[in-house]
N, C-alpha and C positions, 0 to 999 in steps of 0.2 A: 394692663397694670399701669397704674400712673405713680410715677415716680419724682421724689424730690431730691435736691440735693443742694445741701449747706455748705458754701467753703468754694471758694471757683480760686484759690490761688497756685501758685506753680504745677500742683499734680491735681486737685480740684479739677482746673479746668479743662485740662487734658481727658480727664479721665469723664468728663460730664459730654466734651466734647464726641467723646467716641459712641456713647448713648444717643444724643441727637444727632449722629451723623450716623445710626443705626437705626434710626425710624421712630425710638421709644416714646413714649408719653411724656415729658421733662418738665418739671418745673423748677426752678432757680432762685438761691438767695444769698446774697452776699451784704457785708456791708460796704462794700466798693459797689456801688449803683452804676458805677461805668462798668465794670465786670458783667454785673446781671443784662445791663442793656446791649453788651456785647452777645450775648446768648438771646436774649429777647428778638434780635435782628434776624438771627438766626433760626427762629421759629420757635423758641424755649418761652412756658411762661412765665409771669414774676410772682413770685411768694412775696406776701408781706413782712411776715416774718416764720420763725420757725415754727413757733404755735399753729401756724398757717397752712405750710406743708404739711404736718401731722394731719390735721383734718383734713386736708383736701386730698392727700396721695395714700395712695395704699402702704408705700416703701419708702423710706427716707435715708438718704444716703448723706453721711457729716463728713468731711475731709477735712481736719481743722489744725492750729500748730502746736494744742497743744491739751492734757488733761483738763486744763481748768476751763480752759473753750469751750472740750465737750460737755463738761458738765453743766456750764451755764447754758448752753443751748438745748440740752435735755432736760432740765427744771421746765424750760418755757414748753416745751413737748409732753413732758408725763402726763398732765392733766386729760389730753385727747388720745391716746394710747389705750387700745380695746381689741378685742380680738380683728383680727384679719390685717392689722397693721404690723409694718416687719422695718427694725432698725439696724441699717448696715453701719457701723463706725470703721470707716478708712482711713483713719488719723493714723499716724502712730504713736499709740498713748502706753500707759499702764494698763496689764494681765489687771493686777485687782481693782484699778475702777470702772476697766468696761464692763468687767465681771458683777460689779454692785449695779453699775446704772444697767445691764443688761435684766439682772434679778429684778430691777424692778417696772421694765418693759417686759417683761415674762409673768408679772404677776397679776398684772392689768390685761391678760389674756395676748398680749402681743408677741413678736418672736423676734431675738437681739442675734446680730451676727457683728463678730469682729472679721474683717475681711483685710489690713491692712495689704500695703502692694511692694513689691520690688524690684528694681531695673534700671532705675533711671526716668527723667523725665521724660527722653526723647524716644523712649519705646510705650510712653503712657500717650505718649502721642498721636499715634499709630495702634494704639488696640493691643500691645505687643506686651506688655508688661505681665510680669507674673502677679499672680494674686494667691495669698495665703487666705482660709476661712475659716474658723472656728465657732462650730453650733453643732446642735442634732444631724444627724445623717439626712433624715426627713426634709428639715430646712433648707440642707445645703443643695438637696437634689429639686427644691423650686427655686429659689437660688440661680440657679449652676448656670442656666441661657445668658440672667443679665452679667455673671462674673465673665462667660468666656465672648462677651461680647468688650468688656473694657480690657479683659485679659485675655494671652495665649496660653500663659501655661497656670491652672488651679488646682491648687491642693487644700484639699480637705485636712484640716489638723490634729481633729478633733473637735472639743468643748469650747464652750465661751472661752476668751482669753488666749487661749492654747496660741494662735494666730498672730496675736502681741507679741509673745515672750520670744516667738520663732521672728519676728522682725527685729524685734532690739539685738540678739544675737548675730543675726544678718548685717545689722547699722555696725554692731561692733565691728565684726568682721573688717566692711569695709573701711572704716575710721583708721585700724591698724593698717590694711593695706594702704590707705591713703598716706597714712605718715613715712612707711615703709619706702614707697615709691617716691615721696619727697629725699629722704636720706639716698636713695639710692643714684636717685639722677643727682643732686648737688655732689655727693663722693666722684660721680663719674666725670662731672666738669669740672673738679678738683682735680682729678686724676690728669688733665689733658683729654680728654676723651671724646670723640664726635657725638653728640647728644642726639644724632639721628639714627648714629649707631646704636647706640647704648640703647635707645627705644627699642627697636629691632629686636636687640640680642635678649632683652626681654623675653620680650612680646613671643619670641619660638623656643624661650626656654621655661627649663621646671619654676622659673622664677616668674612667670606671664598670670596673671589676673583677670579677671573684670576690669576692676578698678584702673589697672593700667591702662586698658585696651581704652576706657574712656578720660579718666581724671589724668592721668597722665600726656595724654594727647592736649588738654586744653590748660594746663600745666606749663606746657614747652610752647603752646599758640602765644602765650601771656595774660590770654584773655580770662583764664582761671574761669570761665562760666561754665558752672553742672548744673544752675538753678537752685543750688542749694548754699545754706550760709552757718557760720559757726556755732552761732546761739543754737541752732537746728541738732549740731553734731554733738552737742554738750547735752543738751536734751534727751537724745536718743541714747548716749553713751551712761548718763546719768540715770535713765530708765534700766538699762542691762546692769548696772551696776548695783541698783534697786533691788532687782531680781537674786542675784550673786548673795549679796546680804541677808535676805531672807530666806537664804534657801545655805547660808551658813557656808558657801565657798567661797573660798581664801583665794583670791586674785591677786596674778603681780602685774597685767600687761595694763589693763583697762585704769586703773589709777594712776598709771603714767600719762595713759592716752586725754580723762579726765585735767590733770594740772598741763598739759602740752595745749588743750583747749582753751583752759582757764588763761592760760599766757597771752594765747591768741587773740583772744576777744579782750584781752587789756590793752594790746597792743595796737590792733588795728580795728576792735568794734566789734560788737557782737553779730552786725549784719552785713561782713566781710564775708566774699563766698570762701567756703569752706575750704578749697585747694590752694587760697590762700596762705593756710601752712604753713607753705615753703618761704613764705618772708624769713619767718624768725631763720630760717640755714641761710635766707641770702641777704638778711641781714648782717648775719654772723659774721659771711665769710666773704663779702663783696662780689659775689658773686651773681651773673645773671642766668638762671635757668630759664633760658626759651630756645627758640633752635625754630629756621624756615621749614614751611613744607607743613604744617600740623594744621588743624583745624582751629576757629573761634567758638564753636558751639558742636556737640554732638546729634546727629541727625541719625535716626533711625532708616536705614538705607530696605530693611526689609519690607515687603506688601504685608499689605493688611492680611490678617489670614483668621478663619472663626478658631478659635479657642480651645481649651478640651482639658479635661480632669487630668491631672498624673495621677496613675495608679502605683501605691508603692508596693513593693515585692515586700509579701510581707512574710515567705515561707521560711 
């Protein structure tokens, strides 16, 4: 199978990386020519453009920042789209446009997967990340080699879309943990409190996270580096939010979470990394949250391992 893939930036290239460092058939397209040429050294071919990978690969894979991304790079693709050709979107975008632009890679004989992923960078790094899929059962079981080759753990979602709606819920998720964990470590050097402790006391209690166990660690380093940035979490948060609205549920937490982003990216930028946050408390309150001992970046310490479905208990 030859495979393409559009978007080489923070989870792009990770996740492209683990395909050519898996043996696959690759070919490469960025608009950062040094990103493709990073991959070209590396044994990957160059696409000219997207139009390009459509005809030339069987499978194309988009990992892009944003809806309108995908869809101008899918305009330059429909035209060659025909049976035997299959479009994975890894972005994380909106349930109703991958669902249209999917409708009409499905109608020109081909087959659309939203695959979007989650975990972190530094487990996309490593092969380790989970991956969400929504398409036919049929699909997802030719599928299923190259997802548990960039992922450990893959779940079937269902339908087009379905895959989406389960990542922005997940972004929300962690967006409220992230602010959560800012309020809670600046309360706790407010308090007087050892900020190596307070991590700890976390970290083994009912109060421990994901989110803590990584954005909190590089939170207290000062280095605030997850590889992810504000405009990104406004994005994703404003997607979940999307959903909520049309689907006619009344939210109190997320329109909070929404103007706490808005603040942020007035404040310090929209391509402030995201754990950045914690300015506006230590803004506030003069206060330094960092603390020795924590890490500058998170590293996935686990081996590579092949991948495999989650089956869910559905009795």
């Amino acid at each position: 199978m030859k495979i393409g893939f559009i978007g080489l930036g923070n989870v792009g290239s990770k996740l492209a990386g683990s395909l050519l460092r898996n043996g696959f058939d690759l070919t490469v397209f960025d608009l950062n020519s040094q990103l493709v040429e990073k991959f070209a050294s590396k044994g990957a071919g160059i696409g000219e453009d997207p139009a390009h990978l459509m005809r030339l690969c069987d499978l194309v894979i988009t990992c892009l920042p944003s809806p309108a991304a995908s869809n101008a790079v899918m305009q330059l693709m429909l035209p060659f789209v025909k049976e035997g050709k299959t479009w994975l979107e890894m972005s994380t975008t909106d349930d109703a446009e991958v669902r249209r632009l999917g409708a009409e890679v499905i109608s020109r004989g081909g087959k659309a997967v939203d695959c979007p992923v989650s975990g972190g960078c530094h487990r996309a790094n490593t092969g380790n990340i989970s991956i969400f899929a929504g398409c036919d059962r049929a699909t997802f079981e030719i599928i299923l080699p190259l997802l548990t080759t960039m992922g450990r753990r893959v779940l079937h979602t269902g339908e087009l879309g379905s895959a989406s709606i389960l990542k922005v819920i997940t972004n929300f998720l962690a967006t409220a943990n992230l602010v959560s964990c800012a309020e809670a470590l600046t309360v706790a050097k407010a308090a007087g409190l050892d900020l190596r402790n307070s991590y700890e006391a976390i970290r083994i209690s009912s109060g421990n996270s994901f989110v803590h166990e990584t954005e909190s660690q590089v939170i207290l380093n000062g280095s605030r580096d997850i590889s992810f940035t504000m405009d990104l979490v406004e994005k994703d948060i404003g997607l979940f939010q999307a959903v909520a609205d049309r689907e006619n549920v009344p939210l109190d937490l997320n329109p909070l979470l929404i103007e706490v982003f808005k603040d942020g990216i007035k404040r310090f930028g929209s391509r402030e990394l995201s754990p950045n946050i914690i300015k506006r408390l230590e803004s506030a309150t003069g206060l330094d949250i960092t603390a020795p001992g924590f890490p500058a970046e998170m590293i996935d310490n686990e081996p590579e391992e092949p991948g495999y479905e989650v089956i869910v208990n559905k009795v």
